[in-house]
PLY file of the C-alpha trace (Angstrom):
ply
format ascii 1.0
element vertex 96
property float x
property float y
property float z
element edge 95
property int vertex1
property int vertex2
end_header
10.50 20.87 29.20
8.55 21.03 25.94
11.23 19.09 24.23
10.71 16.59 26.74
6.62 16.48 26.05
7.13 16.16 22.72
9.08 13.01 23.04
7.04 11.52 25.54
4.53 12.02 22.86
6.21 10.45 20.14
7.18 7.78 21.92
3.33 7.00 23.22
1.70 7.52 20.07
4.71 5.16 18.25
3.97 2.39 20.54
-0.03 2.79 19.90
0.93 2.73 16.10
2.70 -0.31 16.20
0.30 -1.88 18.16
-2.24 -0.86 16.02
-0.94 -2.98 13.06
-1.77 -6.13 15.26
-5.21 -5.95 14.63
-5.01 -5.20 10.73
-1.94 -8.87 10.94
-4.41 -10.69 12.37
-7.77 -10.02 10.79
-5.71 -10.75 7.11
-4.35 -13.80 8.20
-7.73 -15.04 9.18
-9.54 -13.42 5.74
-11.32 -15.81 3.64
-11.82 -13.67 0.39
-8.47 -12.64 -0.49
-7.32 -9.46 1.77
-9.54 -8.01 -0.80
-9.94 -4.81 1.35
-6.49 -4.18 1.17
-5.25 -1.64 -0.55
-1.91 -2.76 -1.98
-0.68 1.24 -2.67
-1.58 2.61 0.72
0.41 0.29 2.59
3.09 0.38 -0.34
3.01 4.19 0.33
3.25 3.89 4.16
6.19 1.15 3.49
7.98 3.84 1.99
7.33 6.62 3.96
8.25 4.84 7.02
11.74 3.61 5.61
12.65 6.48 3.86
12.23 8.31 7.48
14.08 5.85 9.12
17.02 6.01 6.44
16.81 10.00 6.94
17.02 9.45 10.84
20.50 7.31 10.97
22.25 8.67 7.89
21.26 12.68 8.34
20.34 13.20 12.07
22.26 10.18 13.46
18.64 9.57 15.60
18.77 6.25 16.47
15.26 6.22 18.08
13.36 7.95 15.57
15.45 5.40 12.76
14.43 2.23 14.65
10.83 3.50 15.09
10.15 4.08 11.18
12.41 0.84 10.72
9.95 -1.19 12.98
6.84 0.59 11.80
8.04 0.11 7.75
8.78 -3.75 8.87
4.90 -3.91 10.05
4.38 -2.26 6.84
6.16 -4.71 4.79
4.46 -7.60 6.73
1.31 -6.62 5.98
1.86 -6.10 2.33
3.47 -9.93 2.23
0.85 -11.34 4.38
-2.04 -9.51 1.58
-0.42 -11.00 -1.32
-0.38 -14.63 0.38
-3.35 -14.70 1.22
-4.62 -13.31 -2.39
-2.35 -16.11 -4.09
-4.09 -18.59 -1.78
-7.22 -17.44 -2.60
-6.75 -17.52 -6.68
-5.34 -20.45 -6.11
-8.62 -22.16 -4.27
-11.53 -20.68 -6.87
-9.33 -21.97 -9.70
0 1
1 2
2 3
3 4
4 5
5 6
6 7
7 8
8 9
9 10
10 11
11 12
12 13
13 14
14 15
15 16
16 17
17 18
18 19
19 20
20 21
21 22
22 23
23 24
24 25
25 26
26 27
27 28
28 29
29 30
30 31
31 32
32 33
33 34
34 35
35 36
36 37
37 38
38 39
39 40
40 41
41 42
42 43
43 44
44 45
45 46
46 47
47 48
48 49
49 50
50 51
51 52
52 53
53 54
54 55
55 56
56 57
57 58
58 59
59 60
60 61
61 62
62 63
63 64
64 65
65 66
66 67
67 68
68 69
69 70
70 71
71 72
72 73
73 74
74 75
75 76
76 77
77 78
78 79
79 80
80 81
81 82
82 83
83 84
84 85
85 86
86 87
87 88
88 89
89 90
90 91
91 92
92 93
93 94
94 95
């Protein structure tokens, strides 16, 4: 039964965390200044935290649900990051 909660758990509060990446996509894809507000080591940091979890999950507890979760969540991770440095390039690139 509690093993049960706790997954139920996970699994809501995964879904809210992916979905709560959304809102961080879209207000940098529509940023003017940069993605100046970005901080280029925290989501470095969660990048890596997320795969290194997901690597963990397949190779030492064969968990393919908690792997594909950090997988997903590090690939929101990495978008971010890439959609930051765009939009600073494009930036640089338009005061220049």
């Amino acid at each position: 039964m509690f093993s049960d909660v706790t997954y139920y758990l996970f699994t809501v509060f995964n879904a809210l965390r992916v979905i709560s990446y959304l809102p961080q996509i879209y207000r940098i894809a529509h940023d003017t200044n940069g993605a100046s507000a970005i901080s280029y080591s925290t989501w470095f940091l969660w990048t890596a935290a997320n795969g290194s979890t997901a690597v963990y999950s397949f190779s030492n507890l064969g968990d393919m649900t908690l792997g594909l979760t950090n997988g997903f969540n590090a690939l929101c991770c990495v978008i971010v990051v890439a959609l930051t440095a765009f939009k600073h390039r494009q930036f640089q690139s338009q005061i220049r």
